[in-house]
N, C-alpha and C positions, 0 to 999 in steps of 0.2 A: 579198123578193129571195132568190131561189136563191143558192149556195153561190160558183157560179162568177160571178155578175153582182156578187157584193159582191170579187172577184179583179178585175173589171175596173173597178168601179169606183173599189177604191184603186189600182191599177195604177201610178201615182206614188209615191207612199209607197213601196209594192212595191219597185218598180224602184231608188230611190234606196237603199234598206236591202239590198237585194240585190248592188247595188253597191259601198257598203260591204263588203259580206261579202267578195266575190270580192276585192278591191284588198285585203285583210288574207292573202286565199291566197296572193296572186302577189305580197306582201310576203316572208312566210312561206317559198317555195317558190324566188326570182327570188333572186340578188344583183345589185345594180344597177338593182334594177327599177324607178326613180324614172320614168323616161320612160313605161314602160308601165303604171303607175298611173296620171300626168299624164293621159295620152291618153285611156286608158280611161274616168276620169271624166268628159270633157270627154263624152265619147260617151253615156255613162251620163245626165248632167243634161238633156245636147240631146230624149234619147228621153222621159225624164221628161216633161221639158218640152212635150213633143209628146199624152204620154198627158194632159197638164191640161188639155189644149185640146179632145182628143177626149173627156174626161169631162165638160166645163162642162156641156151640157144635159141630163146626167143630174138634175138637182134630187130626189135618194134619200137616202139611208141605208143603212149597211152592218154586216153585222155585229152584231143587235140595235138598232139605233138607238145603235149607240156611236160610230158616226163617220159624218160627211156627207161627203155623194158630190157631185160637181158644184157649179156654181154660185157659191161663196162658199168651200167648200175648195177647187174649182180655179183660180180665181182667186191666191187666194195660194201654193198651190202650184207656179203658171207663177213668182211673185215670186221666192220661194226658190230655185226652180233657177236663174230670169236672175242674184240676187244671184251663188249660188255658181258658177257658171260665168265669171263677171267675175271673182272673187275668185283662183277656178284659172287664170282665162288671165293673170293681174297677179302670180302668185306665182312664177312657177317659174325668172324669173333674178333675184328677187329674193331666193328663197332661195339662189342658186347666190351671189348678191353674200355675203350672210351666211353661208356655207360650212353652210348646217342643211339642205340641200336633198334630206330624208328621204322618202320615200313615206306616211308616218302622218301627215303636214300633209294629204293628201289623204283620208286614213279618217278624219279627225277633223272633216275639211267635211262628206264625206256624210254621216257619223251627225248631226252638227249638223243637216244640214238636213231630215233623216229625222223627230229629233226638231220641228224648228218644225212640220213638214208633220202629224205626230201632233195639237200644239198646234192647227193653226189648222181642225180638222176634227173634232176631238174634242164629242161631242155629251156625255161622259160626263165626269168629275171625272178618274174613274179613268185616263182615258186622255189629261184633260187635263197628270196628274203626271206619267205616263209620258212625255210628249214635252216637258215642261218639265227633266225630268231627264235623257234622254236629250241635250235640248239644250243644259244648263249642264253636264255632264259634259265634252262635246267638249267647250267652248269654254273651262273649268278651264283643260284641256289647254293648249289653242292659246295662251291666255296667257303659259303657261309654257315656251311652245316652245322658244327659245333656249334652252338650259344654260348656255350660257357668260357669257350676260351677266346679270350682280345683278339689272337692272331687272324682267327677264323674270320670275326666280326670285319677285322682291317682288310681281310683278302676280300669277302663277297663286294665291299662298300668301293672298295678299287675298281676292282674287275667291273660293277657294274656301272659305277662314271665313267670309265674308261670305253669299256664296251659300247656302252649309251652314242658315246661321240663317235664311235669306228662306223655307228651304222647307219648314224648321219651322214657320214661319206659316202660308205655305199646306195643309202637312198638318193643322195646328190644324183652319182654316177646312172646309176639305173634311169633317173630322170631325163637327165642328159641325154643320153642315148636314146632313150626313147622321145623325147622333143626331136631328132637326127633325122630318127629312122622310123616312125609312128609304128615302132612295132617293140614288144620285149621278148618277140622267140628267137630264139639262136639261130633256130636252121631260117631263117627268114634274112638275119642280120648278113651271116656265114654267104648267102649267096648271092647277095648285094653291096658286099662288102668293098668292092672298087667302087661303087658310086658313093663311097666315106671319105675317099681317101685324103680329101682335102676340106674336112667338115673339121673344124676349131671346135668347136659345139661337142661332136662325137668322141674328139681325143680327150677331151677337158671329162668327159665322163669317164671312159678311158682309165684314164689315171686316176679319177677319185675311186671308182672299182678297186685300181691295183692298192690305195691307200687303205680301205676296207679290206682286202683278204690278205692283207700282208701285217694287219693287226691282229687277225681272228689265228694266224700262222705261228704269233707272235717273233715277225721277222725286224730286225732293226729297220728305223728306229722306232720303231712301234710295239718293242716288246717290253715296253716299262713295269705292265699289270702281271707277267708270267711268274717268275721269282716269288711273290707276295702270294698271290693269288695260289699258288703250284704248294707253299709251303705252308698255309692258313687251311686248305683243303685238307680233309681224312682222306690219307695216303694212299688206299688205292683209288679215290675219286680224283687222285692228284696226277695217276699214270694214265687215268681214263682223260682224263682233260691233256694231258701231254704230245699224247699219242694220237687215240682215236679221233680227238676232235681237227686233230691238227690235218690227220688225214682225209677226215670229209670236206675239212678248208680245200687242200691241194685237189681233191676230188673236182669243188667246184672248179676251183682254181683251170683245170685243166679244158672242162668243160668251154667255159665262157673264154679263156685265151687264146686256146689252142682247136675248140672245136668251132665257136660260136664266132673268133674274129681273127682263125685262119692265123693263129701263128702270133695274127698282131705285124705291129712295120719293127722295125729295126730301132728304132729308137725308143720304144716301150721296150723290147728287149734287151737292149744295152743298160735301162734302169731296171729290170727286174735281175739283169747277169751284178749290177752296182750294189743292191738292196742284198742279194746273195754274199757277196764278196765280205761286208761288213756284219751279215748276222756271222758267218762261221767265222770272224777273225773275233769278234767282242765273246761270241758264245764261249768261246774257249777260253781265252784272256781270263775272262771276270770268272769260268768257272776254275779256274787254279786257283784262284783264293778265297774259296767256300772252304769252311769247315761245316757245315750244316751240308749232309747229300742230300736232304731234298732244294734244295737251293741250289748244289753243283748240278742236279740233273734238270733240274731247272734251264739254270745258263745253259745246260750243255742240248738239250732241248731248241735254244733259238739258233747253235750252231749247226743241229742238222734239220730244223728248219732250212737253211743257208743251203746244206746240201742237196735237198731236195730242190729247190729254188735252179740249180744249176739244168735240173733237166727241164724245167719252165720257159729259161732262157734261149735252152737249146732248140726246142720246138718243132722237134723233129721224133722221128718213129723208135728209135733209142730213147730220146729223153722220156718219151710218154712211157715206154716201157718200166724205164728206170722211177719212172715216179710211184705206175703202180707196185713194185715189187719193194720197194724201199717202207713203201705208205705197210703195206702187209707186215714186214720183217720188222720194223718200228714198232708198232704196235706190240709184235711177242716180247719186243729186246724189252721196251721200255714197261708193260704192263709188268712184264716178269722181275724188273730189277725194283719197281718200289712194291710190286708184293714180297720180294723180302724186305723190304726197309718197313713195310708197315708191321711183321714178323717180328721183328728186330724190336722195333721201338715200341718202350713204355708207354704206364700211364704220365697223363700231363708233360705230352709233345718231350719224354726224356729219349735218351739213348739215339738222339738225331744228328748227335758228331759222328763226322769219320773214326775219329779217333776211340769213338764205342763201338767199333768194329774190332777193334784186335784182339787177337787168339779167337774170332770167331772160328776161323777155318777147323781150329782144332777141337774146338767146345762143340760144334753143329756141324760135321765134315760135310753132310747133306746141302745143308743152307749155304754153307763154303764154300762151294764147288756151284751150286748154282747160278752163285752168284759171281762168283770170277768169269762163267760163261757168258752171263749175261751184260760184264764190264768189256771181256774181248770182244763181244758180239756188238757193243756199240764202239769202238774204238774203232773194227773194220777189220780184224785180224782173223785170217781163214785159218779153218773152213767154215767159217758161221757167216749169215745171211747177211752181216753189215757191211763182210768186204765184198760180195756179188753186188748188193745195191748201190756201194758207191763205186763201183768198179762200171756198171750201168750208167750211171749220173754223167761220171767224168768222163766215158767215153763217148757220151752224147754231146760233150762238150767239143770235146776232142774232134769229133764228126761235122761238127755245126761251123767249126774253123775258129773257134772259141778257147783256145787252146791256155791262155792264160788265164781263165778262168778255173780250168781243172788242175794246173797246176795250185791256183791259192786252193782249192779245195784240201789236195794232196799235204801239203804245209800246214793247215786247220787241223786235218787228220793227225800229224804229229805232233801237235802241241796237245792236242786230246788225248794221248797215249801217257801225259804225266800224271792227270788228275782220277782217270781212270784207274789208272793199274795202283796208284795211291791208296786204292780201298784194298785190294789185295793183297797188297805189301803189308797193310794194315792186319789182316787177317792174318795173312800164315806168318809173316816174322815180324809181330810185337806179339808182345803178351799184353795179358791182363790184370789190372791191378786186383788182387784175388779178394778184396771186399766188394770192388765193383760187381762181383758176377756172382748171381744167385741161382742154382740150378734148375729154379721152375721156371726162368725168362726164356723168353723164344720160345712158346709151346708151338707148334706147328700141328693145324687140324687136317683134317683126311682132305677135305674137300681146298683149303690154303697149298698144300701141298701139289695136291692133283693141278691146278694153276697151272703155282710156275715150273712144275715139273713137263707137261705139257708146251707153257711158254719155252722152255730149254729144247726141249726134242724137237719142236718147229723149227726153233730159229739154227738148227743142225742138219736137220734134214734138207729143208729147200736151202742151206748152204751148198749140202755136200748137190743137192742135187737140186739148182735152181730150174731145169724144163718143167718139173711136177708144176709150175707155177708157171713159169714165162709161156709156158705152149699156150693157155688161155686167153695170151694177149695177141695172137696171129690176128683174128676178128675180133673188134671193141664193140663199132658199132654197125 
């Protein structure tokens, strides 16, 4: 590929990292310029978005064979920008509510999502650290956003000692392997990959990798910083870190396991089917005795981590499927469920009980109804996109001969059905104590609205009709 054909084939990436740059000028340059950032990125993601679709049938390589062009990185690259497009349209009177309503909450989305886009296209090591750093840098940040408030402070100060040491691991691992194999490109490792098969050297890398992306995943027992960090973060920078980043994680994840080392042996797969088994039995457990829902979707968060994880394990043409359609559907379910919770909740972190959910259904029937779809939609219950994705997951499991695996999935699935439908019960039958509820609360603006209204009809449509979506995974790469 000539110089300029590897320019249009990241031309996403591009474009979002360019975008970035410019909204730190007109930071720099503007006072006031919070609007004309907002806007700006909004414009910035849209075009992104647009160049992912126009790259899909490139199935190339750019740039030495360090990053892939079409197919499987434009795929998740459309992901990333629908995430952070929802996340920019849900933020901007929720930071006006919380008086933080700075222009760098917007340079800190697009480098995030620059970096995932790096992650999920990265044919190389090198460049998969590059977009795993660039992407836990922003999101440091974004945890920490608030100053004012302790929580915030304790979430960014976790997340980044925690993070810090996850990526020790993964620089270990990257070492490793490339001391093995004197190489860090995949497709290099991928077809030499029987001449490893008895390298100590190369699995011991190996696994410090899988110890680094099953942190970033926040999969047990490595998801100690999620909860803190998920609940210290401004709420919709809480679903963007939940969701999208969790899905450029499995992005790499898929790349480097499943492209780059060929599945992997049997016994890295038996610890990533192990590491699955315990994030969806603890995520659920600990999330039934949240009363704070950024916290239960939190926990509930590392359980379907787990579920995703199932089609990792599996390692076969199901599971890849199942990951990227899960990775897609995740994002609308979960972006869309804490932009109502950032709706919902006051100033100074109030109205974050479940319990300050009742009679919403009948106060908001709009916000009520959203948000029930968006509780069935993670729970798994059709016809919304959560029961297609894990119906994918677990029959990949099922396929791979994995079969007790998708059973514990099934069993995780219903212990999530208590805590979930817990918010609903809340809504339509309790009431409200009638001091508690002042008629200006929950204002919902045009652009909050368009969101998770958007969120909802996705995660409906590729339910009722998941080909709209699977037919693009026939060719990856």
């Amino acid at each position: 590929m000539s110089f300029y054909t590897d320019l249009i084939g990241t031309s996403p990436i591009l474009t979002v990292s360019l975008a970035g740059l410019i909204v730190v000028i007109l930071e720099a340059l503007f006072k006031k310029s919070e609007t004309i950032s907002y806007i700006f990125s909004i414009i910035s993601l849209i075009v992104a978005g647009f160049f992912s679709i126009y790259t899909y049938p490139m199935y190339s390589t750019a740039f030495n064979s360090m990053i892939a062009v079409g197919g499987y990185a434009s795929f998740f690259d459309f992901v990333f920008c629908l995430g952070a497009l929802l996340t920019i349209l849900l933020s901007k009177d929720y930071l006006i509510k919380r008086k933080t309503n700075y222009g760098e909450f917007y340079i800190l989305i697009l480098f995030a999502t620059a970096g995932m886009m790096f992650l999920a296209s990265g044919l190389d090591l090198i460049i998969t650290f590059l977009g795993i750093e660039l992407m836990s840098i922003s999101l440091y940040v974004l945890s920490g956003f608030v100053r004012t408030d302790p929580k915030s402070n304790e979430a960014g100060l976790k997340y980044l000692l925690l993070g810090a040491f996850a990526t020790g691991f993964l620089l270990f691992g990257i070492t490793f392997i490339y001391g093995s194999t004197t190489t860090t490109n995949l497709k290099i490792i991928s077809a030499n990959i029987q001449n490893y098969q008895s390298d100590f050297l190369f699995w011991l890398g190996v696994g410090f990798l899988l110890i680094g992306f099953s942190f970033k995943v926040a999969a047990v027992p490595f998801h100690m910083w999620a909860p803190d960090a998920y609940e210290g973060a401004p709420t919709p920078a809480s679903g963007f870190m939940s969701a999208v980043s969790k899905s450029a994680a499995f992005g790499a994840f898929v790349l480097v396991f499943i492209f780059g080392l060929n599945g992997t042996n049997e016994q890295v797969r038996q610890a990533i089917a192990v590491i699955s088994v315990l994030s969806m039995a603890l995520g659920n457990i600990i999330a039934i005795s949240q009363t704070n829902i950024k916290r239960m979707l939190a926990y509930s968060s590392i359980a379907h981590a787990g579920y995703i994880l199932v089609g990792l394990a599996s390692a076969n043409e199901l599971g890849k499927q199942g990951i990227l359609y899960y990775s897609l559907a995740y994002v609308l379910m979960q972006v869309g469920a804490f932009g109502v919770v950032s709706i919902v909740e006051k100033e100074e972190n109030k109205s974050l009980d479940i319990k300050d959910y009742a009679g919403l259904g009948h106060r908001k029937p709009l916000i009520g109804v959203l948000m029930s779809i968006f509780m069935f939609a993670l729970t798994g219950f059709p016809p919304f996109a959560g029961f297609v994705g894990k119906y994918y997951l677990f029959a990949s499991a099922v396929q791979a001969g994995m079969t007790w695996l998708a059973v514990a999935g099934v069993l995780a699935t219903l212990v999530s059905v208590y805590y979930y439908l817990n918010v609903v019960v809340n809504m339509y039958l309790k009431e409200a104590p009638s001091e508690v509820y002042n008629p200006s609360d929950e204002k919902i603006s045009a652009s909050g609205s368009f969101a998770i209204l958007i969120s909802a009809i996705g995660i409906f449509i590729i339910g009722i009709l998941p080909t709209l979506v699977t037919r693009y995974f026939e060719k990856l790469f």
